[in-house]
N, C-alpha and C positions, 0 to 999 in steps of 0.2 A: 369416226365416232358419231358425227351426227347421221351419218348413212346407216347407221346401226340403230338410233335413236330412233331414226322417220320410221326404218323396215320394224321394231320392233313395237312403236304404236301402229301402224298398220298391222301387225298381225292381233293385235290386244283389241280395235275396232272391229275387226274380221269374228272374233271371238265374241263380243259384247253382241256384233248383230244376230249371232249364231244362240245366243240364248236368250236374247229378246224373242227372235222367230219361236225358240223352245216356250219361251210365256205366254206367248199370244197363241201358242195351237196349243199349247198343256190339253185344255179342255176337250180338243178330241179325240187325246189318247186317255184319257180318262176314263171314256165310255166304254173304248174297247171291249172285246174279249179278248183274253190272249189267248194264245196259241200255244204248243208244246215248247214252251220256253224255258227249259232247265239250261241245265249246264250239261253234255255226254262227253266223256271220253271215245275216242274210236285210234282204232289203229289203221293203218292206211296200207298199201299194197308195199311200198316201199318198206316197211316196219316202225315209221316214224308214228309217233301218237299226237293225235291232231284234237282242239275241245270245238262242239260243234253245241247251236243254239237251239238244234233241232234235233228226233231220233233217226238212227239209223239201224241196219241191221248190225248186229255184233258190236255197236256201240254201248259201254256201260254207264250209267248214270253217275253221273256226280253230285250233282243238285236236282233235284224234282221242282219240275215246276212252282212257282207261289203263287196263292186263287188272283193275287192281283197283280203280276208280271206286265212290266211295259211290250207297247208294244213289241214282238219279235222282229218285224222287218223294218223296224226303226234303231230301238236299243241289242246290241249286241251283248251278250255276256262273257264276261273274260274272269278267267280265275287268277290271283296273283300266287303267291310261293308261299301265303300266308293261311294259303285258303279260302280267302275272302273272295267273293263274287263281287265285282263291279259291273256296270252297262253304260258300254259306249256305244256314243249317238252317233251315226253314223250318216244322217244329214248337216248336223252341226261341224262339221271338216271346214276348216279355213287354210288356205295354204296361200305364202308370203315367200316366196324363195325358198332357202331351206327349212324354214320354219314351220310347224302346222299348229293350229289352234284347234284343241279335240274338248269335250263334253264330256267330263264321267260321273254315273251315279253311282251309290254305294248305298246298302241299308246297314245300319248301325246295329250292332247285338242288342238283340231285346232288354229295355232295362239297363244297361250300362252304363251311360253316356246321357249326363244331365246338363241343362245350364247353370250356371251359376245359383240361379233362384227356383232349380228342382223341375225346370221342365222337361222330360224326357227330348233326347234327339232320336229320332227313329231313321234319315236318312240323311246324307248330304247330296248336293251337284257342284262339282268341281271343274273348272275350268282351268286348261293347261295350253303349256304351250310346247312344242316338243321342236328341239334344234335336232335336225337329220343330221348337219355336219360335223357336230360335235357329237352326238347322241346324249344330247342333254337336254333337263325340263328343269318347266319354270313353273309351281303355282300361280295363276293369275289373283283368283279369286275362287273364293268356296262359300257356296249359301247352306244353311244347316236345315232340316225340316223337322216336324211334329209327327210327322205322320212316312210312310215308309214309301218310298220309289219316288223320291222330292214333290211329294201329295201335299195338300192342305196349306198350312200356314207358314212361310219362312221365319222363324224364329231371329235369325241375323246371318248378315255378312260380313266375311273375314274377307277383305280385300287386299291384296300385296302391295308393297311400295312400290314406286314407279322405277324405283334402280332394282326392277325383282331379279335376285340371284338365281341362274341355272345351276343346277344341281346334275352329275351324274344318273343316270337311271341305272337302279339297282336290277341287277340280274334274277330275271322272274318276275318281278315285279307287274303292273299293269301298264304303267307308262313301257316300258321295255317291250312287252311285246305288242306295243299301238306300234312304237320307231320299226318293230320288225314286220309289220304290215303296210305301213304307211308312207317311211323311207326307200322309195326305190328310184 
């Protein structure tokens, strides 16, 4: 139990330094331009259908780019079963054993989603932690933003208990397919 305790704030420090690094460089993805950052479907030699960040030939689009897309060869985009596009950081990886500590953003539907006192949320960054052995996640913590691609001002933080429950990952979902990229 406590061998579980140590590896599991180890992998939650591994996680906090991985989005402190994300605070302190924010500003020079900021400037950026991106790049053709949508979401494409493509189908692959095999027959399997693969989403790729970038275009290819005979790949269809899913998502079209947005004018202020993180960086591409840092944020990845992953579509869940809900339709929703997230962007995992793919410098942000922490790995503790079977454990991995991944980074995802999300831009919230325009307008939907207010605070308590009417401020709009336009994005969050969620930190997780993904068990390979079990194929289970764990929310660590989630910061909500003002503005879309965790831009501008953090409005708050939802931070999980220290006993954080792992959860199954749902089939399709975007934790599911990090564990099938990530777990090998």
């Amino acid at each position: 139990m406590i061998f579980r305790i140590v590896r599991c704030a180890a992998v939650l420090c591994g996680c906090a330094m991985g989005l402190s690094a994300h605070a302190e460089s924010g500003m020079a993805y900021e400037s950026r331009p991106a790049a053709a950052a949508g979401l494409y479907q493509c189908q692959q030699a095999s027959g399997d259908m693969v989403f790729r960040a970038t275009p290819r030939e005979g790949c269809t689009v899913v998502a079209a780019p947005e004018a202020a897309a993180p960086d591409p060869q840092r944020w990845l985009p992953l579509m869940g079963a809900n339709g929703v596009i997230s962007y995992f950081d793919q410098v942000a990886v922490k790995r503790a054993g079977p454990e991995v500590g991944v980074v995802v953003m999300r831009n919230a539907p325009t307008g939907v989603i207010r605070t308590t006192n009417g401020e709009p949320i336009r994005s969050s960054l969620k930190r997780m932690v993904l068990n390979c052995a079990s194929s289970m996640v764990a929310v660590v913590e989630q910061t909500l933003y003002s503005k879309r691609f965790a831009r501008g001002e953090a409005l708050y933080t939802i931070r999980s208990p220290q006993a954080t429950r792992f959860q199954p990952a749902a089939t399709g979902s975007v934790a599911s397919e990090l564990m099938r990229r990530l777990c090998r």
